[in-house]
N, C-alpha and C positions, 0 to 999 in steps of 0.2 A: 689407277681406278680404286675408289673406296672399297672395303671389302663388303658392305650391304651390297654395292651396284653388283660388286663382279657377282653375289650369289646368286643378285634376282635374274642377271645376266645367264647363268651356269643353268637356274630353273626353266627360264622362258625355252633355253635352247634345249634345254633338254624334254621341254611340251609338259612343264610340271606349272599348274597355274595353282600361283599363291592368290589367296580369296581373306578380304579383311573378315569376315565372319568364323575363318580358323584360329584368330586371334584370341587370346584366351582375355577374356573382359573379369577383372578383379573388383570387388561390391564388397561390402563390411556390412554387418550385423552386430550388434552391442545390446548387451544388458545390463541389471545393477547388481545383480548376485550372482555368485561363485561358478566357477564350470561343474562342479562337482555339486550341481541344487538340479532343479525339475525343470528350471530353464536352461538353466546348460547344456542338458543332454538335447531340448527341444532346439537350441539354434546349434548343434555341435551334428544331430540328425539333419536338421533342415539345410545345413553346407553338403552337408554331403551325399545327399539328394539330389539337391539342386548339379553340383558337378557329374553323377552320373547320369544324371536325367537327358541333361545339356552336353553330354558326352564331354565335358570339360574343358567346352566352351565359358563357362564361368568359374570363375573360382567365391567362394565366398569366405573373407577371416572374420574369426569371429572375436570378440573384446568381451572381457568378463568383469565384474568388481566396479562398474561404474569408471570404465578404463577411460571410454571417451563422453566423461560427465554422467550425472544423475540421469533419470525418467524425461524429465520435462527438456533437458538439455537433448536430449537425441532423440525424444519425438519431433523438437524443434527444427532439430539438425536433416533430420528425414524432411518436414514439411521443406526447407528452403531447399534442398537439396545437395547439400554437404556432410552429408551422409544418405547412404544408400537406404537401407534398411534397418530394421528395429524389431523388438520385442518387448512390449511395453505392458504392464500391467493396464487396470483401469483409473489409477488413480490420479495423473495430470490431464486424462485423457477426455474428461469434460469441458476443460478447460479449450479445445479447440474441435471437440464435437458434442454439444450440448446435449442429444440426443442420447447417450448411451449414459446419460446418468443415472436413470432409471433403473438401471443394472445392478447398484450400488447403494438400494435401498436395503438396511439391515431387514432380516426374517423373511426374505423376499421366495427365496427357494427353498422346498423341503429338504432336499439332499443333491448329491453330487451326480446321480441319474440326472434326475430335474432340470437340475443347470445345464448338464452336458444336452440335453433333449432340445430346451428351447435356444440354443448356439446354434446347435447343429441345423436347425429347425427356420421356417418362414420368418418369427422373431430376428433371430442371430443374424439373416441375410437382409433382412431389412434394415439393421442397425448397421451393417459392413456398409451398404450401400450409402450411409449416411456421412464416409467420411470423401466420398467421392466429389470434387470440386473445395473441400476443404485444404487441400494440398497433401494428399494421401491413397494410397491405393489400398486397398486394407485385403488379405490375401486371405485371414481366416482369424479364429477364433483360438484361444489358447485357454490354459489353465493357470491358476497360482493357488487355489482351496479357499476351504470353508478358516474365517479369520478368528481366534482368539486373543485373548488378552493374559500379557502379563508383566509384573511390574515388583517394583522391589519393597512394598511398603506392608502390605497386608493381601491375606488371601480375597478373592474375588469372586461372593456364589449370589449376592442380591447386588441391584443398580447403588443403592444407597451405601454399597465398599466403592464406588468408583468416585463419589465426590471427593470434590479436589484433588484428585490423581492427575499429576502433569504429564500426558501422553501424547507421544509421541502420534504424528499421523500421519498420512499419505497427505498430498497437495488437493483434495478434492472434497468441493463444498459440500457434498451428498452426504460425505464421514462428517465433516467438521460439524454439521449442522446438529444431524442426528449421535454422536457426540455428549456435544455443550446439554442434548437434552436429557442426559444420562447421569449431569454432573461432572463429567471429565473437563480437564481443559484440557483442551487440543493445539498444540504444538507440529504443526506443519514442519519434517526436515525430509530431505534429500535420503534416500536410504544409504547411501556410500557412509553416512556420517553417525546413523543412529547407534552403532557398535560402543563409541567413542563417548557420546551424549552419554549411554546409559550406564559405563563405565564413570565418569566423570560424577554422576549424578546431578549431573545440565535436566532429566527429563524422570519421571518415576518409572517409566513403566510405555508399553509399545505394543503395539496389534499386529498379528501376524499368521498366515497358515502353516499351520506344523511345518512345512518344507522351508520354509522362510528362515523358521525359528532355528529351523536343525542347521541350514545352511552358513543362515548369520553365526552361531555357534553365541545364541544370547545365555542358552543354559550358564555360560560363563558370571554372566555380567545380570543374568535376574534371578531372584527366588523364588516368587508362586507363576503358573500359570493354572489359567483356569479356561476350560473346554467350552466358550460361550457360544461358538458355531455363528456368531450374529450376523457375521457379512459375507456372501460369495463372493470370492474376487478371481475373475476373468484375467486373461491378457489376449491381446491381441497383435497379430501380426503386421506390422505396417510398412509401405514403400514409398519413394519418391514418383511421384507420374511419371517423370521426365524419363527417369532409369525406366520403368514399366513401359513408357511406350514403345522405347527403343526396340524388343525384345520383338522375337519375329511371334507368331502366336501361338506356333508349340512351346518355342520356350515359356512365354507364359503359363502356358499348360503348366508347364515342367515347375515352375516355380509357385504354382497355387497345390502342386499334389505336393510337391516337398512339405509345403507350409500344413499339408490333412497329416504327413507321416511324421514331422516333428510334434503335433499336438499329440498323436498317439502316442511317444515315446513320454512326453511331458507329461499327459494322463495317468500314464501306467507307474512313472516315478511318480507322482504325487500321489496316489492309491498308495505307493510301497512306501513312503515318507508318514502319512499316516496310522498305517497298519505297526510302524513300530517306533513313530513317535514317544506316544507316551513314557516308556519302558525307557528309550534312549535320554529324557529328559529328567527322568527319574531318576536314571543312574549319574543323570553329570548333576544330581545336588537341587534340582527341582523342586519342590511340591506344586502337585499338581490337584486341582480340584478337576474331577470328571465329570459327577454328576452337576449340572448347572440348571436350575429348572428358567426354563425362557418365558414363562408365560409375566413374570413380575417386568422382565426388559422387556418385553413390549407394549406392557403396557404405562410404563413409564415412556416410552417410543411417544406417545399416544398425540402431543403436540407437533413435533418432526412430522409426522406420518399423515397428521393433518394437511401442515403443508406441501407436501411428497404429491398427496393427492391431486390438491389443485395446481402443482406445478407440472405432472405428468401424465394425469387423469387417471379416475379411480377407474375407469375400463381398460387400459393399457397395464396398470397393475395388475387389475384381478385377471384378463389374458393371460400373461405369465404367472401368476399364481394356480390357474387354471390346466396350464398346460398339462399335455402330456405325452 
């Protein structure tokens, strides 16, 4: 006799019933920056959540550094379901939910309150809901900050120092658009690679929130940054349907609270990433412009924002502009 039979043999007779739900079911998570960034900690919490939640019923590994490809590759990898789950920024992320581009209008939110308010908020769940039947479960809302610019050519305090700066950008038409209207040229790469690019001198200069920047360790590889604040950038939490339906409806429970106490851990790192950015980027050889008055970028915006308007209505704007 095999030794599986004779165990399940040894159990049945001993009135120990083995149940496939004690199985322990193993799922991946993957991001593009480091474990030791604001996301790391946010899917390094949400593992380990998820297995006490689930009494360890699940296990979840997690992938750091763009292990199992770029953003776009393992939103992709989620939507078809060769990959479990994700933690994605917003920036492929229009690319297969139209709706949430909106989010990704530069000057769009006062501060990191604001953002956090309409996430959490009617907005936030109306937009979750929107990636439902695109081939995604979307569990919650995440962080990645308030986005500056820096670059290796010249310092950066009016729109008129970014022309012709070749910059690097996310995958998403929202940046590129509003962008090109700045002056920049925009240069769409994979973030696993922009370390390399910016070393190489392939690109001038890259957009990124302080946690980004500390993470990526570009203090290496840039010399000015400047504190432009211009884009909030979101992430969001995402799943395969197929893996989510599986799950009995606590466990889903268990895997939408995992995904509220990894954003808190993610939150509170990106508050402590900022509170001593500057100082850390100063010391690794920086200059840093602080003060950046916003009122000249946006109004150089002023074509972009045009179009922004009637691509996602100037009531859906002023709503989240409004919020509170």
């Amino acid at each position: 006799m095999k030794p599986t039979r004779l165990l399940l043999g040894l159990c049945l007779a001993g009135g120990i019933a083995i149940s496939p739900a004690q199985a322990q079911t193993v799922m991946r998570i993957s991001i593009a920056t480091s474990q030791d960034s604001h996301q790391g900690v946010a899917i390094d919490t949400f593992a380990r959540e998820v297995e006490r939640r689930t009494e360890g019923r699940y296990q979840i590994k997690t992938f750091y550094n763009g292990a199992l490809g770029g953003e776009r590759e393992y939103v992709e990898a989620v939507q078809m379901g060769t990959q479990e789950l994700a933690l994605s920024t917003t920036g492929p992320i229009p690319n297969f939910v139209p709706e949430t581009k909106i989010l990704d209008m530069p000057f769009l939110f006062r501060d990191k309150a604001h953002a956090r308010a309409v996430l959490d908020g009617p907005i936030g769940k109306d937009l979750l809901d929107k990636f439902s039947g695109r081939g995604f479960v979307a569990l919650g809302w995440g962080e990645n900050g308030f986005r500056h610019m820096t670059n290796n050519v010249r310092p950066v305090r009016t729109p008129g120092d970014l022309r012709g700066l070749k910059m690097r950008t996310m995958e998403n038409p929202v940046h590129i658009r509003a962008y090109k209207a700045l002056g920049i040229i925009p240069t769409p790469m994979a973030f696993p690679e922009v370390f390399t690019a910016l070393q190489q001198g392939t690109v001038d200069g890259q957009e990124n929130p302080l946690s980004i920047i500390i993470a990526g360790k570009f203090e290496q590889v840039q010399k000015y940054i400047s504190l432009t604040g211009h884009v909030y950038s979101p992430c969001v939490w995402l799943m395969n349907p197929d893996a989510y339906a599986k799950l009995s409806d606590a466990d889903k429970q268990a895997f939408r609270e995992a995904a509220v106490e990894g954003t808190r851990a993610n939150r509170e790192r990106v508050d402590a990433d900022d509170a001593r950015g500057v100082d850390y980027l100063r010391k690794g050889g920086m200059e840093v412009i602080e003060t950046v008055d916003k009122a000249p970028f946006i109004e150089a915006l002023a074509s972009a924002n045009a179009y922004f308007e009637r691509e996602f209505g100037a009531g859906n704007i002023q709503r989240i502009r409004d919020f509170k």
